[in-house]
C-alpha positions, 0 to 999 in steps of 0.5 A, a space after each residue: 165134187 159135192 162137199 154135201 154129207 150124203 144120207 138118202 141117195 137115189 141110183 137109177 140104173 138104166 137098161 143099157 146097164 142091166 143088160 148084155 148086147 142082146 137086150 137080156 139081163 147082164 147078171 155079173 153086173 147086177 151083182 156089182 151094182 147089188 154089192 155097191 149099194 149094200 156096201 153104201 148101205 153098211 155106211 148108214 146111207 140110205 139107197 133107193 134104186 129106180 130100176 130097168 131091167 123088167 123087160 130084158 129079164 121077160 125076154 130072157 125068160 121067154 127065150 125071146 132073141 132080142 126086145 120086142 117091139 109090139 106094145 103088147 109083147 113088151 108089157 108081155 115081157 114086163 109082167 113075166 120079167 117084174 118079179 124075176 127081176 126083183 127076185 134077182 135083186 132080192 137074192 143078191 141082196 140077202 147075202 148082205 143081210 139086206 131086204 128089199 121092197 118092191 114099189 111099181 109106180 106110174 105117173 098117176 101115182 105122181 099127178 094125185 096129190 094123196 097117191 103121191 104122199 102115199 108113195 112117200 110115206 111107203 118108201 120113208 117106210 121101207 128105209 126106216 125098216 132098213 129094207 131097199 126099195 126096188 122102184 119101177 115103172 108099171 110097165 105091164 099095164 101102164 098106157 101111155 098117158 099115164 107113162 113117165 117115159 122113162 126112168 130117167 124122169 122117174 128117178 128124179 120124181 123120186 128123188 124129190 119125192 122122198 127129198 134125196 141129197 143125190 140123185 146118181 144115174 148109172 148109165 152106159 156113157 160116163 158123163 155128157 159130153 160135147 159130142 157123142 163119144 160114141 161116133 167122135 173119139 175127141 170128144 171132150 166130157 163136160 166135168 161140172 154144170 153150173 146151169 143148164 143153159 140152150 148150149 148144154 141141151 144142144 150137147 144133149 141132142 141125139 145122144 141115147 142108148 139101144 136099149 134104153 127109152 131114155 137119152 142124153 136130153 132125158 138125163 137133163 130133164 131129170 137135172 132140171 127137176 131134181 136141181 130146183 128141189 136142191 139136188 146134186 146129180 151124177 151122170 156116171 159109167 153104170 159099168 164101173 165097180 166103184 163108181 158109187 163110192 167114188 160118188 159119194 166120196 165126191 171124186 171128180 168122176 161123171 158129170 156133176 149137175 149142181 143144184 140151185 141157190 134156191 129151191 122151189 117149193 114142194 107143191 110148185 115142183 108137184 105142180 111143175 114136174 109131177 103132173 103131165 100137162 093137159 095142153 098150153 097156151 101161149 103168150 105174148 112179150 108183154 105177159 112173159 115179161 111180167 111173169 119171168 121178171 116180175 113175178 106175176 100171175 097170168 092174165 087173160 089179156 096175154 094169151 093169144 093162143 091155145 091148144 088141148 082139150 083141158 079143164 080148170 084144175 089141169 096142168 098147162 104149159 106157157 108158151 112164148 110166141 118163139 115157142 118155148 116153155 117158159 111155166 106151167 101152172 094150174 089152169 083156172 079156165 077150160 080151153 072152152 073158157 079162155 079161147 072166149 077171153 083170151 087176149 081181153 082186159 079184165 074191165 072187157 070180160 067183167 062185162 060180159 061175164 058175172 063169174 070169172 077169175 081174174 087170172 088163168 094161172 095164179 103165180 102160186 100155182 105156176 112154176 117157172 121152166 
């Protein structure tokens, strides 16, 4: 599928694959994706594994019946199942002669740019060392502003973190599909996506699992991010005991995501996929097509509306008027700023104001969705 020698993979295995019916851990399972991963690893690959699975092994520990559902309950199980759960990889890892590194990350971590090349240099760290790093999200005290929402969006930041060949996400469906499997047995599997197009996320829509907080349209998320970065994706049945190495063999197995032509920079990814947006403005035909095909900077004359409460220096969409996010970039305006300037010619607001930036996103700092 991917003719591309692979080196730094990064496997993300979701909760649907962790566990069993009644949302504890499938031990037999973890075993098989342990056992895979160090057999990558005996071939000089270097792997990264974003896991799930703290929650279900804190509701197994707990001797809860099924996952809760009360925030505080669940960060409950998160803090008592966290180091079961590395526990567990660690003890099937060493076997092998494998260590691992445990490494809890939140999307703060990813919004600072000294956080984020700190979170870098630590997992570049642990694979010179010839240890696995064991990433997860900081279930027990993170909020929800500071989420990444699921893994799914964590894995791709890590894999554009640490500039991964592949990103191979293991979940409980074996590749998108037209429909959902699950209810339409016709289904037919998509083998290759070129190009994300609005045809391929409708296939997405309404596709998740019981116990994952991800779906089908959160897999397509990531394939954007890790696509613009030059990164090839797999969505592949988590439950197959050979799925890695057919992956990285380049069998025609899952659904391959193919990167783009070109790749965007580091810092517009950051930019683009690291930070959570603060709010949007939105804008009209004449400045989407001056940013969308001619490549230039935001000015105050196209916005014609706004919302959120941001600040210059914070993340922010760019709308069109049907909607759709089109770019996100640095704002060099507060809400408070552009809704006084919004829709004006630089020669009206020079008038009125002696300091003033010429554009509210610069084109170096947005990057195109």
């Amino acid at each position: 599928m991917t003719a591309k020698k692979i080196k730094r993979i990064v496997i993300k295995v979701g909760s649907s694959t962790l566990t069993d019916g009644s949302g504890r851990l499938d031990h037999e399972n973890v075993k098989s994706i342990v056992d895979q991963v160090a057999s990558l690893w005996r071939q000089d690959i270097q792997c990264v594994v974003v896991t799930s699975g703290a929650i279900a092994a804190g509701v197994e520990q707990l001797g809860l019946e099924r996952r809760p559902r009360e925030i505080s309950k669940l960060q409950a199980a998160a803090a008592v199942g966290q180091g079961l759960l590395i526990h567990e990889y660690s003890r099937l890892f060493q076997p092998h002669g494998v260590q691992v590194g445990q490494i809890l990350l939140t999307q703060f971590d990813m919004a600072h740019r000294e956080l984020y090349l700190n979170a870098r240099r630590a997992i570049d760290r642990l694979l010179t060392m010839r240890a696995v790093p064991i990433v997860n999200e900081n279930d027990t005290t993170t909020v929800e502003e500071i989420k990444f929402g699921d893994n799914d969006a964590l894995a791709a930041m890590v894999a554009v973190l640490i500039d991964a060949d592949l990103l191979a996400l293991l979940s409980d469906i074996d590749g998108l599909y037209m429909s959902d499997p699950r209810k339409n047995e016709a289904a037919k599997k998509v083998d290759v996506v070129d190009e994300i197009s609005a045809e391929i996320e409708a296939m997405a829509e309404g596709i998740g699992s019981e116990f994952g907080s991800g779906g089908m349209i959160t897999k397509l998320s990531a394939a954007k991010l890790v696509s613009a970065a030059r990164i090839g994706m797999f969505i592949v049945d988590g439950r197959d005991p050979n799925i890695l190495a057919k992956v990285v063999a380049g069998e025609v197995v899952g659904t391959y995501f193919k990167p783009q032509a070109r790749k965007v920079s580091g810092r517009k990814l950051w930019i683009g996929f690291g930070r959570a947006a603060r709010g949007n403005v939105v804008i009209d035909t004449g400045a989407v097509t001056a940013i969308v095909d001619g490549g230039k900077s935001l000015l105050p004359a196209g916005v014609v509306g706004l919302s959120g409460d941001f600040v210059i220096g914070d993340t922010i969409d760019v709308i069109d008027t049907d909607g759709k996010t089109i770019a996100r970039g640095l704002t060099n305006y507060s809400a408070d700023e552009l809704s006084t300037v919004r829709g004006k010619r630089t020669d009206e607001i020079a008038r009125e104001l002696d300091d003033f930036s010429e554009e509210v996103i610069h084109r170096d700092f947005m990057v195109l969705l």
